[in-house]
N, C-alpha and C positions, 0 to 999 in steps of 0.2 A: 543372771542365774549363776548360783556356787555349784560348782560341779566337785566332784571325785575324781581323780586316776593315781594310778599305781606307781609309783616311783620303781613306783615301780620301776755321673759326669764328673770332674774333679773341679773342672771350670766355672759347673753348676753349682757347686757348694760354696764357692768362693764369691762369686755371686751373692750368694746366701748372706754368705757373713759378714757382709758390708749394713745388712740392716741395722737398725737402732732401738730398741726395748724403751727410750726414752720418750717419753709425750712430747711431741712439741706443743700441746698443749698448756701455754705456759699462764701465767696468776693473771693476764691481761685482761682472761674472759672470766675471773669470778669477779664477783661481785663484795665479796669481801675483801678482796686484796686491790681494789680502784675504786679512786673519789670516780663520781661521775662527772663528766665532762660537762664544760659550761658554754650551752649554745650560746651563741652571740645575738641570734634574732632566732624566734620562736621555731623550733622545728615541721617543715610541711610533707617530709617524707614517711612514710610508711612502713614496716618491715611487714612480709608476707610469710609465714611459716606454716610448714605442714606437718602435723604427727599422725603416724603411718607407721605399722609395723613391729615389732617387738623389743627395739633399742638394748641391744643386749648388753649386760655386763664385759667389764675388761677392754681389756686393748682391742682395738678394729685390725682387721686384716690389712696389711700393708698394701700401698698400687692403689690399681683401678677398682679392684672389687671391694676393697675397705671402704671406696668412696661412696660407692653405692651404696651402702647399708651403715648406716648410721646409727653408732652404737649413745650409749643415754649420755657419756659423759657430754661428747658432740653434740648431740642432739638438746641438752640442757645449756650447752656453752653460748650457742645460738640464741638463747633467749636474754642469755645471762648479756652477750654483746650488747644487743636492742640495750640494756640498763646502761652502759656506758658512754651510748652513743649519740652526743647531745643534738646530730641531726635527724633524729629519729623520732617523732612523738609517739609512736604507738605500737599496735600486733595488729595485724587479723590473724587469728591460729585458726586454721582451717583442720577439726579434729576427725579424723578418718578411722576411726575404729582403731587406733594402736594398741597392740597387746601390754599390757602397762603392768597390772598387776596392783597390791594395794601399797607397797613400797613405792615403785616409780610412777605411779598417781600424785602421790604422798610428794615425791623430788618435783615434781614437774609444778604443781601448786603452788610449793614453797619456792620456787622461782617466780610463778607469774604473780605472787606474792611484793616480792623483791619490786619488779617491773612497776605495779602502782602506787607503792612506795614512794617510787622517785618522780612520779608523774607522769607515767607513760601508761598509757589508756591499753589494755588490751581486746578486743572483740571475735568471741569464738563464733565459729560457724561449723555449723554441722548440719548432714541430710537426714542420719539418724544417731541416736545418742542411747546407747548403755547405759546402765549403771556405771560403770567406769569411765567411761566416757562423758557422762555427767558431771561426774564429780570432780573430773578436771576443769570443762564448762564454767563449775559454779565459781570455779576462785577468778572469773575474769567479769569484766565492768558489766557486759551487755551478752547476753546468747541471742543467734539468730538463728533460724532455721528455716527451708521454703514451708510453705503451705501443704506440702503434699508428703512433708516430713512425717517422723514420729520419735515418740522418746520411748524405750524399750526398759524402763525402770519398773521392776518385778519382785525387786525382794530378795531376799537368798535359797538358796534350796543348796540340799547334801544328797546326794546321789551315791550311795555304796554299793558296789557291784562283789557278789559271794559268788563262788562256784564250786565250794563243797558237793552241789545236788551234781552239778557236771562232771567233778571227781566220781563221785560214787556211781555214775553212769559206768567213765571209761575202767574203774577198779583201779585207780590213782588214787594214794593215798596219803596224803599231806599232814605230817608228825610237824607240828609247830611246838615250838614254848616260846613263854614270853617272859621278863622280870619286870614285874609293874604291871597292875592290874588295866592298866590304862594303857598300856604299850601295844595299840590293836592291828599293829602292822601286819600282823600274818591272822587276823581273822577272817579274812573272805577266803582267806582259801580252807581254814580249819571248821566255819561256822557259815551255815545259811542268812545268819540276820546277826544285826549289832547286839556284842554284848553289853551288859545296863553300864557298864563304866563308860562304853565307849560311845553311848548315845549320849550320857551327859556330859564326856568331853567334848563332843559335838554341839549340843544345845549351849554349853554355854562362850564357846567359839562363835557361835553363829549370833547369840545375841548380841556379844560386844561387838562384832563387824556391824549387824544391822544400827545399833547404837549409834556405831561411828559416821556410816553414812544420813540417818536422820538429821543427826547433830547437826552435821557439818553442811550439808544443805538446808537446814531453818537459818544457820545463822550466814550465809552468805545470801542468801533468795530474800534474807530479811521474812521468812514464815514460821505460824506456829509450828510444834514437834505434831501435834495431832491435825494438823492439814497433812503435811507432809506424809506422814502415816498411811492418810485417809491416800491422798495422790497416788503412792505404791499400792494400794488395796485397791485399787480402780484402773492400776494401770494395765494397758501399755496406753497413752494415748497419741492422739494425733496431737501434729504441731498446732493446730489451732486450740483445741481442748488445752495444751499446756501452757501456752499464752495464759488462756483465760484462767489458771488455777497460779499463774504465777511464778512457773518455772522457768521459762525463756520471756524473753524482752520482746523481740518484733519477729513477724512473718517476713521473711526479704527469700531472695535468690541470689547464691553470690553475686551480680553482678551490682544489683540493687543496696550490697551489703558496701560494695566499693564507692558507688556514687554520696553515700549516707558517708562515709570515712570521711570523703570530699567535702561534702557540704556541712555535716556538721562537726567534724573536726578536723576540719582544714590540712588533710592530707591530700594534698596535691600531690603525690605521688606515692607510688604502691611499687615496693621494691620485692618482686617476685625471687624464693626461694633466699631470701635474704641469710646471709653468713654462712650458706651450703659451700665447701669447697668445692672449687672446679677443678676440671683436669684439662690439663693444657692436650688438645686432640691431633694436634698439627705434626704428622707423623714422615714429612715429606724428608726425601735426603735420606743418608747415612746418620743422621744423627737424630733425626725423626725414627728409623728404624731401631736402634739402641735406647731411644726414650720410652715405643711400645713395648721392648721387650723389659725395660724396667718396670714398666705397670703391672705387664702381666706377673715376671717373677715377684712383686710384690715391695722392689728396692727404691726406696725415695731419696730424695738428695738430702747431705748431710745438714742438719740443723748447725748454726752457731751456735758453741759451746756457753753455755749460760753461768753468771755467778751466783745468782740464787741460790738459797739453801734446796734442798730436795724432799719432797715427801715420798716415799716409795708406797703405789694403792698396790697390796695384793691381792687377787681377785679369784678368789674360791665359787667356783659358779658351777653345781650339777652335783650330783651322785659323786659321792665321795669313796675311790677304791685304791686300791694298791697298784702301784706300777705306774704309768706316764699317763696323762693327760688325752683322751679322746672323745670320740661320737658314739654312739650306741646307736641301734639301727633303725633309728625314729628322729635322729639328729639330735637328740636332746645330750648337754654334754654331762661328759664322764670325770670328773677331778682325779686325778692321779696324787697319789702322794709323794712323790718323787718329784714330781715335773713341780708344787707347791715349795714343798721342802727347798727344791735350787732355788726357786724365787726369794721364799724369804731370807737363805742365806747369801744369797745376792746383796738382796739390800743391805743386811746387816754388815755387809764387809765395804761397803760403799762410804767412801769420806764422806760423800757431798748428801748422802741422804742422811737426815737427821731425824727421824722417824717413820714408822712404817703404821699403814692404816689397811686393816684385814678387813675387806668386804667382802661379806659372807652371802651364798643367795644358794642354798643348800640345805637340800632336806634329811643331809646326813648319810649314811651305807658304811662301809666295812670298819667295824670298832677299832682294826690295827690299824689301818690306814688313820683314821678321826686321831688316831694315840699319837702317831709316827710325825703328823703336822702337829700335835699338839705340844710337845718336846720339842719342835723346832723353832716354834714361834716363844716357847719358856727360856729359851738358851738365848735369845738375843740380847744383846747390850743395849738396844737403844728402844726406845717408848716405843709400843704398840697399844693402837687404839682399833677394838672390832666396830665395824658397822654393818650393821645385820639391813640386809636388803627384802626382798618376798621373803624369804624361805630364810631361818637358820635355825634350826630344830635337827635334834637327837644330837648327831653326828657335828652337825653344824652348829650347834650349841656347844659341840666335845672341843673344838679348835678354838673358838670364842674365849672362852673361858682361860684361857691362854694369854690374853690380852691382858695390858693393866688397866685398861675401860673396856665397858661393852656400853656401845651406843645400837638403840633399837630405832625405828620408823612407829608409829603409832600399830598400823596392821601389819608388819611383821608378822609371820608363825615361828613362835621361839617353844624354849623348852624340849618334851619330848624326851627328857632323861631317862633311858630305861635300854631294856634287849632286847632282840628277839632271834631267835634262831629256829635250824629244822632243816628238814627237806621234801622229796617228793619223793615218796615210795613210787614206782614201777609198778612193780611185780605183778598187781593183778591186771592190767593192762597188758604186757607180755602175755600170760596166761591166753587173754582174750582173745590175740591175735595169733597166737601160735608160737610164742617165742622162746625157748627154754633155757636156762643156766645151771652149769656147775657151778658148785663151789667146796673151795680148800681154802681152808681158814685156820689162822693160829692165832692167840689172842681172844680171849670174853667178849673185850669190844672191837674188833677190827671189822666189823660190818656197819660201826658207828654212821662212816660217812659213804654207806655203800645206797649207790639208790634204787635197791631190789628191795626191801622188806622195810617197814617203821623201825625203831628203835626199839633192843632190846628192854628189858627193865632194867640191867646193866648199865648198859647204853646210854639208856634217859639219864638216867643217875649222874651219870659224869660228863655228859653234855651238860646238865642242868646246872652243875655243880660250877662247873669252866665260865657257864653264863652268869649265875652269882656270884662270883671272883668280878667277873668285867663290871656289871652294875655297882660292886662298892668301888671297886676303881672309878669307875665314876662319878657318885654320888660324893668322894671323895675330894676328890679336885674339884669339883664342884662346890663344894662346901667351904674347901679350901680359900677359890676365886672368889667367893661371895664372904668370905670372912662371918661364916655363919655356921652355928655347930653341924656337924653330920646327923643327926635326928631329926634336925628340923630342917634342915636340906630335903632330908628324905620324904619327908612329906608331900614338898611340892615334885617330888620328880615322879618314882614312878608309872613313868610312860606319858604324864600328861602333858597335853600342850597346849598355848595360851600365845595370844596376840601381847605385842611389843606393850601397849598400854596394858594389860594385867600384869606383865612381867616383871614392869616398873613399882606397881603398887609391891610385888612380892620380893622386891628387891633382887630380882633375876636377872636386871641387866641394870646400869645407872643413873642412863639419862637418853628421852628420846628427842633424835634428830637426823640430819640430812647426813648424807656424804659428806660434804660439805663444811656441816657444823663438827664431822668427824676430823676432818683439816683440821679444823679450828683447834680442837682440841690436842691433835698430834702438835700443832705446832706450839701452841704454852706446854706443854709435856716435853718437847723439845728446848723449853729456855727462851723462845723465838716468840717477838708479841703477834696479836691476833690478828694485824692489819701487814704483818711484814709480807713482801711478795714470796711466793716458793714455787716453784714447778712440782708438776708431777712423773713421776714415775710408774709409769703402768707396767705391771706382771698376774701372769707370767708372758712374754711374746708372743703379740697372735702368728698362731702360723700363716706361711705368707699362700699365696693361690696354689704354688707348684705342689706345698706339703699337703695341702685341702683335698687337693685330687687324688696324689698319689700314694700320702702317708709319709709320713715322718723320714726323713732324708737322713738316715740311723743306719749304717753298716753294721752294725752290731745287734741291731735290735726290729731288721726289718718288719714292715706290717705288710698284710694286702691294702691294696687300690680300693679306696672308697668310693668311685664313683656309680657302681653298682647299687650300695649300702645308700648313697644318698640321693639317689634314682630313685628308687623303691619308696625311700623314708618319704619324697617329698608327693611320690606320686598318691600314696595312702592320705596325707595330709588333706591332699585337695580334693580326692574323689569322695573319703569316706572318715570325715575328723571325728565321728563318734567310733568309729572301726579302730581307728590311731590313737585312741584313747585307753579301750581295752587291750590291744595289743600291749601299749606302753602301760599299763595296770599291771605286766604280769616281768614286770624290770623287776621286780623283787626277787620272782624265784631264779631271774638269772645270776641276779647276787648272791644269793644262797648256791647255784651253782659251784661257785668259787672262793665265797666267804661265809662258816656255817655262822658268825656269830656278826650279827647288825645292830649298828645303833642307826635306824631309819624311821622316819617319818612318816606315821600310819597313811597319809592320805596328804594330797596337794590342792591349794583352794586357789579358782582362778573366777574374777568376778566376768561376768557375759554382759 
């Protein structure tokens, strides 16, 4: 199902600084930078892998709590090993409902891809399967599922939530504009139903995603496009019903799934949780004590200094605003353009790194912030390559374009060139409850960004006017980065937005692929051939556990303690995730709070 929501101590600190911002993640575990290994006798071991969870962009948290949560680059490295490891014939990927999205769907494929390539059998297993969950299914040899399974393949659906009639209930009055007819990010709150631009940028999103998924399940299930069709228009069904239609292989229960690995491909052995780092537990002693307090501050031991060339991943990931890098009160993150800006000028002052690869998974927010990265990644001397993850739309398209490639994912949400601004009148809400205000005013417009009354006719005028300044700024460099006149730029932007495969046809970004193939290309952009080993560089630092809890270890710049903020955030999540939805729908107008002029991303598409 496509849903809708809103994008809405001194001793201590030295501690701190002994961490490393470098991946020890070095070129061993891709697959493009190693021959694979040559078994000497037939491989009868197994690798056992589970995906589970949301594999988030960027660097993992340092310590023990990094371990636990496995972020995608880790979590694809894993698979990527299994391709190296000539004592390995195969996978069971055990697929647990991971939050994946249509990009890291998209990464996770084009690995287990890789895997049968080289000869390594993979076999998924699942108790119940999504549409996204599927679709990573289909790219492996055999699906099983028990008897008592189901496949929950449905189709897409667009869910818009308006609360204009709810305004006009409380006497809240919500003064939007937009530049670009299509730019429908402040329509639920200005409008009860979709405006006609914004239902056909929706219809035709929706078609090329449903496209995508047909396609690509007829040609791995080996079925026509019109069963397959027919399959979603009938479904949800049981695992026995999708046997018999052709979508899964065999009825099994894991265990009967492991005996079949045995017997018929000669895996004698099933190597549970295969390439998951462990953490050494053994906490006895004085030095057992000093190694727990490592974990938990988040300090690992120092890596050997490597001679590899360097690629530095920068990792733009969440709402894009002014100021440092946080959470918002639903956990979902906040990109800062400062905390981005040190990243990239990091890399760029770095000997050893010889290109930077900008992955973007962003739906865009505050136009200066989008500007302030996007100046910082033009100023670099050395090759930048974007690669657009879920999300890189308005904002996230505004840094991209910064790059001297933009590489897309097939179902990326790109585009989304346009503004939107405004705020929330008050005032008759006040009224309602009793609430009264003076005012003394000097100035036409100094009520401009007051949130007691709409905008004057003044007012509007030179808000509106500040906003078409920003859209040709954009449209601008835009047109510029795509070496295409501003006219015909302008065409495709105006607010609209289009999946990574339209983007390509419209020459919006230049070639779709992985992370991965984003490497690849940093590294020829760097002079460096496509098989040389490189390590990576991940930015910006994940914060380690101490900062998680208590906020940014900054004497200059204290925050409050988040562990109330992500109490809250996680408790909503799990009691009431359509609740956590609407709340987080309404992340807009707290950007608007504090940024009247957005380049954001009408709406976020998450498959179910």
């Amino acid at each position: 199902m496509l849903r809708w929501s809103r994008l809405v101590s001194a001793s201590v600190l030295a501690l701190l600084a002994t961490s490393s911002s470098v991946s020890t993640l070095n070129s061993q575990v891709f697959a493009q930078d190693e021959k694979p290994a040559v078994a000497a006798k037939p491989a009868t071991s197994w690798a056992q892998i589970e995906l589970k969870g949301a594999y988030p962009e960027g660097a993992s948290m340092p310590g023990l709590f990094g371990a636990a949560r496995e972020s995608l680059i880790t979590g694809l490295s894993r698979l990527e090993q299994v391709a190296n490891d000539g004592a390995v014939g195969g996978v069971m990927l055990r697929i647990d409902n991971p939050s994946l999205g249509w990009a890291k769907a998209h990464e996770f494929r084009t690995v287990i891809g890789k895997l049968r390539a080289k000869g390594k059998k993979v076999i998924a297993v699942l108790d119940d399967a999504s549409t996204q969950d599927f679709l990573v299914a289909s790219a492996c040899d055999q699906i099983m599922m028990p008897e008592s399974g189901s496949v929950m393949m449905l189709g897409l659906r667009a869910e818009v939530t308006f609360y204009k009639n709810l305004f006009d209930k409380l006497g809240v009055k919500a003064d939007m504009m937009q530049v670009g007819e299509y730019k429908g990010a402040a329509e639920p709150y200005s409008r009860s139903e979709m405006s006609p631009a914004f239902r056909e940028e929706m219809e035709a999103v929706l078609d090329d995603y449903f496209d995508q998924i047909v396609s690509t399940i007829a040609k791995d299930r080996k079925l026509a496009r019109e069963d397959v069709v027919k399959a979603i228009d009938n479904g949800p069904h049981t695992a026995k019903a999708a046997k018999d239609l052709g979508l899964i292989d065999r009825l099994a229960y894991e265990d009967e799934v492991k005996a079949l690995i045995k017997t018929e491909f000669g895996g004698e052995k099933l190597v549970p949780k295969y390439g998951k780092k462990k953490i050494d537990t053994d906490f006895s002693g004085f030095g057992g004590m000093v190694k727990m307090m490592n974990l938990m501050m988040g300090i690992e031991p120092r890596q050997p200094k490597s001679k590899n060339p360097v690629i530095a991943v920068v990792h733009v990931s969440g709402a894009i605003m002014t100021g440092k890098s946080s959470a918002d009160l639903f956990g979902d993150e906040v990109v800062g353009s400062d905390t981005i800006i040190e990243a990239v000028r990091k890399a760029d002052a770095d000997d050893s790194v010889k290109a930077i690869v900008l992955r973007v998974d962003s739906p865009g927010g505050s136009a200066l912030a989008s500007d302030l990265i996007w100046r910082a990644i033009q100023q670099c001397k050395k090759p930048t390559i974007a690669s657009m993850g879920n999300t890189a739309a308005s904002g996230g398209y505004y840094v991209s374009m910064a790059c001297d490639k933009i590489m897309a994912e097939p179902g990326t949400l790109t585009g989304s060139i346009g503004v939107v601004g405004g705020k929330i009148a008050l005032g008759g809400l006040y009224d309602k409850v009793g609430v009264t205000t003076s005012v003394i005013s000097r100035g036409k417009n100094s009520g401009a960004l007051s949130g007691l009354a709409p905008f004057s006719d003044t007012e509007r005028a030179a808000m509106k006017k500040l906003m078409t300044d920003i859209y040709d700024q954009f449209t601008k460099k835009a047109a510029d980065s795509r070496q295409m006149p501003q006219p015909e730029l302008e065409k495709l932007a105006r607010g609209r937005v289009y999946t990574g495969q339209q983007a390509l046809k419209l020459k919006l970004v230049d070639e779709l692929g992985t992370l991965d193939d984003a490497i690849v290309q940093a590294k020829v952009l760097a002079g460096l051939k496509a098989e040389d080993k490189v390590d990576r560089m991940l930015l910006p630092k994940a914060a380690n556990p101490f900062e998680s809890l208590f906020g940014p270890i900054d004497l200059e710049d204290a925050q409050a303690p988040a562990i109330a903020q992500d109490a809250f955030a996680t408790t909503i999540q799990k009691l009431a995730p359509e609740l956590a939805r609407e709340f987080g729908a309404l992340s807009v107008l707290r950007m608007l709070s504090t940024e009247q002029r957005l380049t954001v991303l009408p709406f976020r598409i998450t498959v179910e």
